[in-house]
BAMI-822822 format. One line per field, with one value per residue: residue in one letter; x, y, z of N, C-alpha, C in turn. Coordinates in steps of 0.1 Angstrom, whole numbers, plus 5000, padded with zeros to 4 digits. Example, Ala and Ser with C-alpha at 12.3 -4.5 7.8 and 13.67 -1.06 7.14 Angstrom:
2
code	a:s .
n.east	5132:5128 .
n.north	4943:4978 .
n.up	5078:5071 .
ca.east	5123:5137 .
ca.north	4955:4989 .
ca.up	5078:5071 .
c.east	5132:5129 .
c.north	4967:5000 .
c.up	5078:5079 .
This chain:
107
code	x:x:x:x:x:x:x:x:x:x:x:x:x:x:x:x:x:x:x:x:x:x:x:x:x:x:x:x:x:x:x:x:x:x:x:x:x:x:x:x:x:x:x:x:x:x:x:x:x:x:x:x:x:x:x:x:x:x:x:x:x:x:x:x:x:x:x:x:x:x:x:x:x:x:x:x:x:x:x:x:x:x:x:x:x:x:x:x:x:x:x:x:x:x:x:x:x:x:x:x:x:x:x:x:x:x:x .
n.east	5008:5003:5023:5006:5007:5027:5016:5025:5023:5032:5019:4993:4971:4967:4969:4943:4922:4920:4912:4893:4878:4864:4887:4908:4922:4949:4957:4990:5016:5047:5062:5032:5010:4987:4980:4997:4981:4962:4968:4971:4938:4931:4948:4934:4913:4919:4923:4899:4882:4894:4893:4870:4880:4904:4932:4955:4984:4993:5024:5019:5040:5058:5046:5029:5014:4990:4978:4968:4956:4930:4921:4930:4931:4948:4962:4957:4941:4919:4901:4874:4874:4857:4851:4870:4860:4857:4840:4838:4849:4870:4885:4913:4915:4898:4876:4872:4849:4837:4850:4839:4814:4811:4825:4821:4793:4796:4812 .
n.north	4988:5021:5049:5077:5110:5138:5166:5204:5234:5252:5242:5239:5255:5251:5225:5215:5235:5251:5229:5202:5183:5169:5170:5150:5157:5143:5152:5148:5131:5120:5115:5102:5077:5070:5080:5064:5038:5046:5054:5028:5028:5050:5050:5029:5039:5059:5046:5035:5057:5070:5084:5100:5116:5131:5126:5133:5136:5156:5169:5177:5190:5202:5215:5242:5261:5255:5238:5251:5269:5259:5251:5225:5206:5186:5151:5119:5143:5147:5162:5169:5185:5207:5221:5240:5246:5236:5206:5182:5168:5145:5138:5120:5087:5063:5035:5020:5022:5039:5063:5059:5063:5090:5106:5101:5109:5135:5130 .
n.up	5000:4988:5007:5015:5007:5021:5029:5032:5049:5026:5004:5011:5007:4979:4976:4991:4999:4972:4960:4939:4949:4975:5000:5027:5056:5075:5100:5120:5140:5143:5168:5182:5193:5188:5164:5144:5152:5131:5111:5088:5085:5071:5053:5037:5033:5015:4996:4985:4980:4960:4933:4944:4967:4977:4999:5020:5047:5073:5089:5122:5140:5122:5107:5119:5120:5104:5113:5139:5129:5121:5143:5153:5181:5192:5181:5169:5143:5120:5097:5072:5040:5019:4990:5000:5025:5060:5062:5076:5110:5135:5161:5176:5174:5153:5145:5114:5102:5114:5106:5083:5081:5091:5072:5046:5039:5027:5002 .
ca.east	5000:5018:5021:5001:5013:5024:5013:5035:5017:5030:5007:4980:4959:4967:4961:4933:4917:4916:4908:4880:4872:4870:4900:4905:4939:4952:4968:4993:5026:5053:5056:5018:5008:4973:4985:5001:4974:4951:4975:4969:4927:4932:4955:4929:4896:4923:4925:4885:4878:4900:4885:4860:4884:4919:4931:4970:4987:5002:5031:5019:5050:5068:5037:5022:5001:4975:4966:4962:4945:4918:4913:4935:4941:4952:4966:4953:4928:4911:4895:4874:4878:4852:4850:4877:4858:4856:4824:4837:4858:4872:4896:4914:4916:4880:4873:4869:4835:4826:4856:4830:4800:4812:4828:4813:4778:4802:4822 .
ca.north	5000:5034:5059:5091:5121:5149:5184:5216:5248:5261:5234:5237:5260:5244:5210:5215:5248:5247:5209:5204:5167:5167:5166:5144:5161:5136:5157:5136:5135:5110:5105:5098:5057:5065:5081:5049:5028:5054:5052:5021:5029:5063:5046:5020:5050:5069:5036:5033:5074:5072:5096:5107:5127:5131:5119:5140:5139:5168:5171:5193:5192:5212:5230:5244:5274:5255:5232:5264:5280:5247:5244:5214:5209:5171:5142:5123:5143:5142:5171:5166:5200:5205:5237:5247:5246:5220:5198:5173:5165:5136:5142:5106:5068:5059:5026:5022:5019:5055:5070:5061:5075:5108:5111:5097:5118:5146:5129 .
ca.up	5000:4988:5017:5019:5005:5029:5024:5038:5049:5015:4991:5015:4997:4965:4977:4998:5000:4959:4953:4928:4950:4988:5011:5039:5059:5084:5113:5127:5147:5142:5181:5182:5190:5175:5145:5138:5144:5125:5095:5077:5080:5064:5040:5031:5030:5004:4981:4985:4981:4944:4923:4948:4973:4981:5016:5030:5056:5075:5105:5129:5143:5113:5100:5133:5118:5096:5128:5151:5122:5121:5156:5157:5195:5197:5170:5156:5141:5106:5091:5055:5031:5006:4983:5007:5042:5070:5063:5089:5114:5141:5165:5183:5171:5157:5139:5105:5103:5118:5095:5068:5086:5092:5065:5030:5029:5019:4988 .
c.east	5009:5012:5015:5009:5010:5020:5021:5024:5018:5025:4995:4969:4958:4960:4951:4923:4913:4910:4893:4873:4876:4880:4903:4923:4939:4964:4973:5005:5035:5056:5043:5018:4994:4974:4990:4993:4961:4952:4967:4945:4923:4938:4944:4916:4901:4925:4905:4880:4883:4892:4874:4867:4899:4924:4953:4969:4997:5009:5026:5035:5065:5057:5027:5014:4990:4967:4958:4955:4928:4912:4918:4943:4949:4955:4962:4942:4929:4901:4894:4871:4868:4850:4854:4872:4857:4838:4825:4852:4861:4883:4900:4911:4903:4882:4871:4858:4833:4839:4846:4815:4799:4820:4826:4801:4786:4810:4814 .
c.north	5012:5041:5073:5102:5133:5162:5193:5227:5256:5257:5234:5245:5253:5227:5207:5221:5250:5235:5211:5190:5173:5164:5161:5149:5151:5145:5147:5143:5122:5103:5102:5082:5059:5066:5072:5039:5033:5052:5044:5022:5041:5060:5041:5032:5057:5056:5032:5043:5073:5079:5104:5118:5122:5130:5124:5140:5153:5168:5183:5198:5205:5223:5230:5257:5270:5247:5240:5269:5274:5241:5229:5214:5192:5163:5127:5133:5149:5154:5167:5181:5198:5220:5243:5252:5234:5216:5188:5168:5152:5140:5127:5093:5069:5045:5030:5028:5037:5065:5074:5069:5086:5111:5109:5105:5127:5141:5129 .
c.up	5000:5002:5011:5021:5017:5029:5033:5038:5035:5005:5003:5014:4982:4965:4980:4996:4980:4950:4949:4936:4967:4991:5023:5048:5077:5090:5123:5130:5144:5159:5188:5181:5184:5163:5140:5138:5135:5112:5085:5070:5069:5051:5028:5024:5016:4991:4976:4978:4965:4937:4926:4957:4974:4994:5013:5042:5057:5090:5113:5141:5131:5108:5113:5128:5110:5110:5139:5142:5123:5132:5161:5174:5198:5183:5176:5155:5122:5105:5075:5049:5021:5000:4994:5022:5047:5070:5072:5096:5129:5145:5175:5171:5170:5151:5123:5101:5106:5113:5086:5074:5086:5082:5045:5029:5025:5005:4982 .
């Protein structure tokens, strides 16, 4: 399974905030244990999502001004981007299963 493209504060209007397809941005931390086990479902939602949205990750460790901009207070957390606002968001380890709940009536 490829890995999940990172985004930088400086593609994240371009990536995100412009995208013609929902965006699902995985706020994460590399010393995070959920983020790791959050990973491979987020992996699996962005091989599922193909042509319907785009699924990034982002360090809040190196890019610390879009998480403070989004109200990111904790990792993991999962914000979805559509026509460049937040239509949904999850903060913490969830299950697959309620990834897809709160997050598929938007694609």
């Amino acid at each position: 399974m490829d890995e999940l493209k990172y985004i930088t504060e400086e593609t994240f209007e371009s990536d995100v905030l412009q995208s013609e397809v929902p965006v699902l941005v995985d706020f994460t931390a590399v010393w995070c244990g959920p983020c790791k086990m959050l990973s491979p479902l987020v992996a699996e939602l962005a091989q599922e999502w193909e042509g319907k949205a785009k699924v990034y990750k982002m360090d809040v460790d190196t890019n610390q001004d879009t998480p403070i901009k989004y109200g990111v207070m904790g990792v993991p957390s999962l914000i979805l981007f559509k026509s460049g606002e937040i239509a949904a968001r999850i903060t913490g380890f969830r299950p697959k299963k309620q990834l897809q709940t709160t997050f598929e009536p938007f694609l």
